[in-house]
Each structure stands twice: as C-alpha cells, then as structure tokens.
C-alpha positions as CSV (number, residue, x, y, z in Angstrom):
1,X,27.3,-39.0,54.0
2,X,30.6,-40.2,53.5
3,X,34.1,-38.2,53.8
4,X,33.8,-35.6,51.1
5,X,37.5,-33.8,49.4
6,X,38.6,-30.7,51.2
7,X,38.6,-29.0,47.6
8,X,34.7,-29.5,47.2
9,X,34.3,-27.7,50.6
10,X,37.0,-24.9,49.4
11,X,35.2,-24.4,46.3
12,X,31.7,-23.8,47.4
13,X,33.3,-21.6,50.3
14,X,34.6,-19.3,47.3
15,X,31.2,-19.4,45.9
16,X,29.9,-18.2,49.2
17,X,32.2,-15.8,50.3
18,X,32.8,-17.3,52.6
19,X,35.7,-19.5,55.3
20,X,35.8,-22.5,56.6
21,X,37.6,-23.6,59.6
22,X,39.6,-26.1,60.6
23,X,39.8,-27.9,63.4
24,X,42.7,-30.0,64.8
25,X,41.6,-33.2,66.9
26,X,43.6,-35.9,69.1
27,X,40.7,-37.4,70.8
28,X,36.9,-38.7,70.3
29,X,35.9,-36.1,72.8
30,X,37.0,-33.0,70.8
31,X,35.3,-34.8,67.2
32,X,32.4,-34.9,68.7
33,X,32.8,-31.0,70.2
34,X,33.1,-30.4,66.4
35,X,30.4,-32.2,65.3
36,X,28.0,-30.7,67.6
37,X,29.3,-27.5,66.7
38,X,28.6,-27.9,63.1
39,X,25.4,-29.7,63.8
40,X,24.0,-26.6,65.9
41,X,25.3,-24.5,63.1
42,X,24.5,-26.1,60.0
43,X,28.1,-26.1,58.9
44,X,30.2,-28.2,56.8
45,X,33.6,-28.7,58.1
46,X,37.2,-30.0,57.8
47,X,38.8,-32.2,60.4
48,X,42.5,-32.4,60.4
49,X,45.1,-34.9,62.5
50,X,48.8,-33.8,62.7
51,X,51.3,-36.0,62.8
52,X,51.8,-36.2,66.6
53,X,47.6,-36.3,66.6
54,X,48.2,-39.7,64.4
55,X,50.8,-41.0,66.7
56,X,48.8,-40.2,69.9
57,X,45.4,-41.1,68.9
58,X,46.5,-44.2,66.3
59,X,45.6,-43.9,62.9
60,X,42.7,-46.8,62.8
61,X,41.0,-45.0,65.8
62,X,41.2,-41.9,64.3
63,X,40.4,-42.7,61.2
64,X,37.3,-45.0,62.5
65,X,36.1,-42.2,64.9
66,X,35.9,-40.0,61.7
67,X,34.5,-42.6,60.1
68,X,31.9,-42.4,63.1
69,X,31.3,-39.1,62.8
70,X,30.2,-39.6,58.9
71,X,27.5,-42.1,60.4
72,X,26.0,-39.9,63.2
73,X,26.1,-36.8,60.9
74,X,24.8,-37.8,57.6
75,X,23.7,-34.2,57.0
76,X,27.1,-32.5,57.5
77,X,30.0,-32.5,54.7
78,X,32.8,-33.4,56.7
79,X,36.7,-33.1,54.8
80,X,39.0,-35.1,56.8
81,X,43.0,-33.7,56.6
82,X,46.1,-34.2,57.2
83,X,48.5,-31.2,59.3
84,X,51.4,-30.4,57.8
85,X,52.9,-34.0,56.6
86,X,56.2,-33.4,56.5
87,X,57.5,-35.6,53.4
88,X,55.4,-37.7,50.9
89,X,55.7,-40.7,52.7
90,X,53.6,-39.0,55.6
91,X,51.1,-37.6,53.3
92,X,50.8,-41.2,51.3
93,X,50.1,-43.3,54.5
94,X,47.2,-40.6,55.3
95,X,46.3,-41.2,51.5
96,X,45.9,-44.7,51.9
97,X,44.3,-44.5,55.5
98,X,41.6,-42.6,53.7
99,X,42.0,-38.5,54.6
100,X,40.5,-36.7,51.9
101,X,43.0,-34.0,51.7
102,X,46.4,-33.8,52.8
103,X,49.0,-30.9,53.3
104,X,52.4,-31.2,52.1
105,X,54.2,-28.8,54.0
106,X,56.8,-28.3,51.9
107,X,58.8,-24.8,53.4
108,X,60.3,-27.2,55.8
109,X,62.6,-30.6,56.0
110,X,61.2,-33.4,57.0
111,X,62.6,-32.8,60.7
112,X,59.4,-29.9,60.5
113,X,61.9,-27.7,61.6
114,X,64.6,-26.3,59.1
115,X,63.4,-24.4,56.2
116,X,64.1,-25.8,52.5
117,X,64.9,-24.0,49.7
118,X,62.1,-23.0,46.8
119,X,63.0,-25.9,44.6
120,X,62.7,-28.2,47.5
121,X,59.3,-27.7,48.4
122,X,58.2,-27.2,44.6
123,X,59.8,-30.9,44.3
124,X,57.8,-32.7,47.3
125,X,54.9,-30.8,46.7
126,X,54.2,-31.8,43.0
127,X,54.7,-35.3,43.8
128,X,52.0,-35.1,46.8
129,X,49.4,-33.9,44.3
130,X,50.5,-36.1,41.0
131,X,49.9,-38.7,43.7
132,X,46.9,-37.4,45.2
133,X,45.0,-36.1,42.2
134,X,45.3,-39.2,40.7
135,X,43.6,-40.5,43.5
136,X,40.9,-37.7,43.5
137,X,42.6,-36.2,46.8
138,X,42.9,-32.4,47.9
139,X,46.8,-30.9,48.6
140,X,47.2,-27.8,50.0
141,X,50.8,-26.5,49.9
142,X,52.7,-24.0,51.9
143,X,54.8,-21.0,50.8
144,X,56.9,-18.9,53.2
145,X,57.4,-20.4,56.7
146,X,54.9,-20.1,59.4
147,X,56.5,-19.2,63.3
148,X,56.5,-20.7,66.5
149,X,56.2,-24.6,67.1
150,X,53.8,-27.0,67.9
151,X,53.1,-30.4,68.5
152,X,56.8,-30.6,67.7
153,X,56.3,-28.8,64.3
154,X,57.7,-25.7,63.4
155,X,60.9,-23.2,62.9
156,X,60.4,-21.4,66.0
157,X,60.8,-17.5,65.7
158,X,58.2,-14.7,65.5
159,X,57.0,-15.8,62.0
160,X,58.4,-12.4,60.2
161,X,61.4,-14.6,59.6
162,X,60.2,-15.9,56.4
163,X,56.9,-14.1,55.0
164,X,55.4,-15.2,51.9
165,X,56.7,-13.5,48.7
166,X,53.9,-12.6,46.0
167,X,56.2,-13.5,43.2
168,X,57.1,-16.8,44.8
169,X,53.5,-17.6,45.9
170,X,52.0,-17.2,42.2
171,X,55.5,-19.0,40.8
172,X,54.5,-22.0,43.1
173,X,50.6,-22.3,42.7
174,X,51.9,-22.5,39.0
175,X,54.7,-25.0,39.0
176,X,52.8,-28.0,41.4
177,X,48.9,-27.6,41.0
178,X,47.7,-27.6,44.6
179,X,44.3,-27.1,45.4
180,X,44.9,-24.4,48.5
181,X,48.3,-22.6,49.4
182,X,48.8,-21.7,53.3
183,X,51.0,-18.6,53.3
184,X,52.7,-17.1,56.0
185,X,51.9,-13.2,57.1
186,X,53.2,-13.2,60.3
187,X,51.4,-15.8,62.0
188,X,52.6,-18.4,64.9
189,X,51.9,-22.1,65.7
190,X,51.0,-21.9,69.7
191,X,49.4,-19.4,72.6
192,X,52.2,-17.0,71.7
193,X,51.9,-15.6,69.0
194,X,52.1,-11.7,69.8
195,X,53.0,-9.6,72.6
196,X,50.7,-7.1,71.7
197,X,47.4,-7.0,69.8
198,X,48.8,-7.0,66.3
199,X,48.8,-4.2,63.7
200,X,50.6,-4.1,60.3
201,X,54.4,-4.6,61.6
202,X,53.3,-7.7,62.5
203,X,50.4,-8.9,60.7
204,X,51.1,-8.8,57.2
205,X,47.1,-8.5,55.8
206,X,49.1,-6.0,53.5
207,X,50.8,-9.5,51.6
208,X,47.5,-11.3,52.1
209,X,45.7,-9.3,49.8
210,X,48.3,-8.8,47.2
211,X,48.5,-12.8,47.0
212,X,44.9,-12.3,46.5
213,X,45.1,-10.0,43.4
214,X,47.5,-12.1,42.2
215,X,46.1,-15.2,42.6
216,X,42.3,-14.9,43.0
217,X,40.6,-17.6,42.6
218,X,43.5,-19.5,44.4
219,X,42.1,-21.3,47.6
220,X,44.4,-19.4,51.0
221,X,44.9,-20.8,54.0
222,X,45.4,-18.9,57.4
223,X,47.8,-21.4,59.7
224,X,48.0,-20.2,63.4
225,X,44.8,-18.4,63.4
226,X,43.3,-19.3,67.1
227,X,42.4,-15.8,68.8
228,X,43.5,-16.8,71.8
229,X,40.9,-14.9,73.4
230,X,41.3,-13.2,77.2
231,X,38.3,-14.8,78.7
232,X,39.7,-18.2,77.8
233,X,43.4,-17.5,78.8
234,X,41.6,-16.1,82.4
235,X,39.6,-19.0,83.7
236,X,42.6,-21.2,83.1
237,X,44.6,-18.6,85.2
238,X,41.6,-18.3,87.8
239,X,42.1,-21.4,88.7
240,X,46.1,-22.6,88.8
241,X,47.1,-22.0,85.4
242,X,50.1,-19.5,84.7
243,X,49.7,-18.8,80.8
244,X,51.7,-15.2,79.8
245,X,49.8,-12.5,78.8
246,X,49.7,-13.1,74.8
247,X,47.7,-12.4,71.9
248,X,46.6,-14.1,68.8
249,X,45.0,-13.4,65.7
250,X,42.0,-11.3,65.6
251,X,38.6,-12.3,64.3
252,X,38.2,-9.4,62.5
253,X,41.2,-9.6,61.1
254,X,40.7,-12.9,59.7
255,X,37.0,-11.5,58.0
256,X,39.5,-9.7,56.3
257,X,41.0,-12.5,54.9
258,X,38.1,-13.9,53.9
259,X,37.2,-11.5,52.2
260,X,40.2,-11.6,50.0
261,X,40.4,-15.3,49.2
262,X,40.8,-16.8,52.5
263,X,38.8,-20.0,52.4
264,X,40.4,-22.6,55.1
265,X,41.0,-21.1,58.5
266,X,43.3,-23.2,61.3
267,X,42.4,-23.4,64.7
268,X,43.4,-25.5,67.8
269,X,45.0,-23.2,70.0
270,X,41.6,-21.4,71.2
271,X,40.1,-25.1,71.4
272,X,42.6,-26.4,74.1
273,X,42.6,-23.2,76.3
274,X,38.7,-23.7,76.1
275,X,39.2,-27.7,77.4
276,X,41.9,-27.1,79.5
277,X,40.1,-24.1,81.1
278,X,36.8,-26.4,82.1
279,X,39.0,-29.3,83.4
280,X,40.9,-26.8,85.6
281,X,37.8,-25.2,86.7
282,X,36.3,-28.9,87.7
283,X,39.3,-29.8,89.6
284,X,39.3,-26.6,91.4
285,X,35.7,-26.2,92.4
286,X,35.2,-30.0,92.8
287,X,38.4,-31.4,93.8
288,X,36.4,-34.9,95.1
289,X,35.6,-35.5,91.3
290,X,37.2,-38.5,90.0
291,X,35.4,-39.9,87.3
292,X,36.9,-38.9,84.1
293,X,33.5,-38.0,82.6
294,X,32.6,-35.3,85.2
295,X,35.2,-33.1,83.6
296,X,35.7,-34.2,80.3
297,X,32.3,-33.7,79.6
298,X,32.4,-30.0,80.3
299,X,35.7,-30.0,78.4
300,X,33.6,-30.8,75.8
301,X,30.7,-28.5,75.8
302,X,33.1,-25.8,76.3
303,X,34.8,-26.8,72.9
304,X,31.5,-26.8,70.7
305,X,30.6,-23.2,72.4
306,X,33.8,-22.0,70.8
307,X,33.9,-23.8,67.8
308,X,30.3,-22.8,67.4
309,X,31.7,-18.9,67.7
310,X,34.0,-19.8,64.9
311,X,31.7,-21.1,62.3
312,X,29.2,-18.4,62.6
313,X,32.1,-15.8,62.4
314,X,33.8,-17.8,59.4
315,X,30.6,-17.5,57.4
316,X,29.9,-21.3,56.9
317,X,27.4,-21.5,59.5
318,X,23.9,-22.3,57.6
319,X,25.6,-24.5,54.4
320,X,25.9,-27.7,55.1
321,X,23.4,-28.6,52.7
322,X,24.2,-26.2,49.3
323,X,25.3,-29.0,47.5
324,X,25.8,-32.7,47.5
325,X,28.5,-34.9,47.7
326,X,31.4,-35.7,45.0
327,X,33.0,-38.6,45.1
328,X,37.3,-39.1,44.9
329,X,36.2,-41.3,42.1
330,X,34.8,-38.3,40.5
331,X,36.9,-35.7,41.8
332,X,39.7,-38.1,40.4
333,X,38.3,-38.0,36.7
334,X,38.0,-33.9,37.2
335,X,41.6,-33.5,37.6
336,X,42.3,-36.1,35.0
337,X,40.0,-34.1,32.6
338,X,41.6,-30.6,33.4
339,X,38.0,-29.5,35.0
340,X,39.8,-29.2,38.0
341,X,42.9,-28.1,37.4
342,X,44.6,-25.5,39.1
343,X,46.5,-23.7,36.1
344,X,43.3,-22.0,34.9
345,X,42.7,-20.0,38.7
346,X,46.2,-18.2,38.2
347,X,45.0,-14.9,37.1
348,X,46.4,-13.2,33.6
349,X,48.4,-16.9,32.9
C-alpha cells in the first residue's frame, strides 16, 4: 500500500472513536520499531520527521526508508508527516519530497521560537493548505503555543504561557481550512514537562473539551503527549543516567481526549527514554559489546514494546484494514469539490 493522507487516517479515527499516534523518527531502526509495533497490533499509523529529523537523517533516506516501510507492510495504512515546519517553504519541500501531510506551525516565527501574532499564523497557515489541498495533502495547524523545546523547536516555558483560546481556535479552523488543529492545554515538548503528576492547574482538559463542543467534528491534536513513564526514566538511571524526577502526560488523561475529539496523539519523548534505556543497560551489563547491533537491536525491541502500549491504549490497535486507500489524486478532487472541506465540521456555522 502506498503512503495514504494523514486526513484519511483522522477521519476514520473519528468514525471509530478512536486516536491515533504519532510517532517521531530519525533513524531506520526506530521505523522499523513502528512498523513492528503496528504490525503486532493491526494498526494504522502516522510517521512524522521534524525538521532537525530531516537534517539528521537526509530527506532521500528518510523519505526512501518510508518508502520501504510501504513495501514491507502492504497491510498497514501508514500517513507520513511533517513536525512543525516552521514557514511554507519547510512545509513545500516536504510537499514535494512526498509527506502526505504536513504541519504548519503557525503560533511561532520561523526561528520555532518567538510566538506570532493571530493574523500571522492565520496568514502562513492558509497558504500551507491552498498549497497542499490542491495537491491532495493533509495540514494540521496550531493554535496557542505549546511549552518547553525540542529538537531546537519551541518557546521554552511551562506551556501555561499561551493556552489555546476557544474563541480563537473556532475563529482559526474557520479562516484557513486545516484538516486537524494541535492546541495547547498545558503541554511541553521534552522529559520535563511537570513537576508533579498533573491536575487541572496544569493540564487544561477543561479547554480541551470546550474546543470540542465548539468544534466537534474538528480533527485535535495532543503535541507533547509522551508519559514519560517511571519505569523507563529508572533503568536509564539504574544504570548511569541522571534524568530529574519529572512527569508527563497521563494515559488516562489522554483517553480523555479522545473521547472528546482527540484524534492524532504525539509521542517521541517515551520512545527515546525506552532506546536510550536498553543501550545503557547493554553497555552497563556488557561493557565488551562493540558491535553496534548488539545494542541497537534491543534499542529496538524496547521501542515497539512501548509503541505497541500506545496503540492498544490509543484505540487504533485492530483497524488497519477498515478501509482502503485514497489516493492524493482523489483526496485532491475532494477538496476541490467541497467534499472535504473543513467549513462544514465547524459546528452552528
């Protein structure tokens, strides 16, 4: 099966009731953690390269190992994204590479760091998806500004600096027609994301669901969702590690969203404690090891184990197969026809 669009995978999520996460990659090792995962699971799934992934990995070998996974898996719908692109040019090159869907991280400048005004990212974003639509390719936007930073992207802070207003949220899913809208509720890029498990003074579920009423059949995205879960944050400690006692974003808590329009779910947090965790442990216990395989091979079993854990809580786990594939060709003529616009999903509009 080739690449499918990111919205085809949102929309039969919503049908389902149902998430689907997203996994950030760099390397072939952690694709192939994925695929296995979604393999053992029955899962479709969505793929997504940040810019630093792009600049690390290369874009043809990413773009080829995907490509790769599309071979191996025929059975597995598999949405290929671009990570917060931080201007159109970004999110045209990953157009024109091939990625099926593409964020357009409007909320900040094209340094990924300082926050833009509302017009600003209305602006950038409605050109992403006139120029991605037309091309059959999914946009999901960003409203409010997420905390913390990672992989050089982000505006620091705790991420209460800039929640998500309703008013704003159902103003913008108006004004630029993208597919899904990340919001921010309190969530961090990164391992530290709360000093204590979170409650409602930091984890603003509360906005989550009134975006929901709002908007509902709106496609939401949780950014900075790892768990970042003690066992994981412990074997890397066990055995040299130093990571701060920290917590991240219950599973429960993102059921929750999920059951109030939550349909893409970010994770890569909770998949490099896993890796880093078995290298460390293989280094420690075997210190003669020298061959890159006896420890990246682990690193990789210990990846699908906990991307597995996240499928099967996500609710995706078991439908891979409820539907077959749509082409961009086709998903190109939908938006051109108006059967896949976005204006009709805004609720009393």
């Amino acid at each position: 099966m080739p690449l499918v669009t990111m919205r085809q995978l949102l929309d039969e999520a919503a049908k389902g009731g149902y998430g689907v996460g997203a996994f950030n990659v760099n390397n072939m090792e952690q694709i192939q953690a994925i695929m296995e995962a979604a393999k053992e699971t029955n899962s479709p799934v969505i793929i997504q390269a940040s810019r630093g992934a792009r600049q690390y990995a290369q874009d043809r070998y990413l773009y080829h190992l995907m490509l790769a996974a599309a071979e191996l898996y025929p059975e597995i719908p598999i949405a290929m994204h671009q990570d917060h692109g931080n201007s159109f040019e970004t999110c045209k090159s990953a157009i024109e590479l091939g990625f099926t869907s593409v964020m357009m991280d409007g909320s900040l400048k094209t340094d990924g760091k300082t926050p833009t005004d509302f017009e600003e990212n209305v602006e950038v974003t409605r050109r992403v998806v006139d120029f991605a639509h037309e091309r059959g390719v999914t946009v999901e936007g960003e409203i409010g500004v997420l905390g913390g930073i990672e992989d050089g992207h982000g505006a620091g802070g705790t991420g209460l600096e800039h929640v998500t207003d309703p008013d704003q949220a159902v103003e913008f899913a108006e004004r630029t027609g993208v597919d899904a809208l990340a919001i921010a509720i309190g969530t961090s890029h990164g391992a530290y994301k709360f000093s204590k498990k979170p409650d409602g003074s930091v984890l603003k579920m509360d906005i989550l669901i009134e975006i929901h009423k709002r908007l509902p059949k709106t496609h939401l995205v949780m950014h900075g969702s790892s768990s970042v879960p003690k066992d994981l944050q412990a074997i890397i400690n066990q055995y040299g590690g130093h990571l701060k006692e920290t917590w991240g974003v219950p599973v429960e808590e993102i059921q929750l969203g999920i059951r109030n329009g939550v349909r893409k779910i970010n994770v890569d947090t909770d998949n490099r404690l896993a890796i880093t965790g078995a290298i460390r442990k293989v280094f420690a216990e075997t210190p003669e090891k020298f061959d890159p395989r006896d420890y990246m091979k682990p690193a990789r079993d210990a990846m699908k184990k906990l991307v597995a854990e996240r499928m099967t809580q996500f609710g995706q786990a078991g439908h891979a197969g409820d539907y077959e594939q749509k082409s961009v060709e086709a998903m190109a003529q939908g938006y051109r026809d108006g059967s896949l616009s976005t204006q009709p999903l805004v609720a009393g509009r």
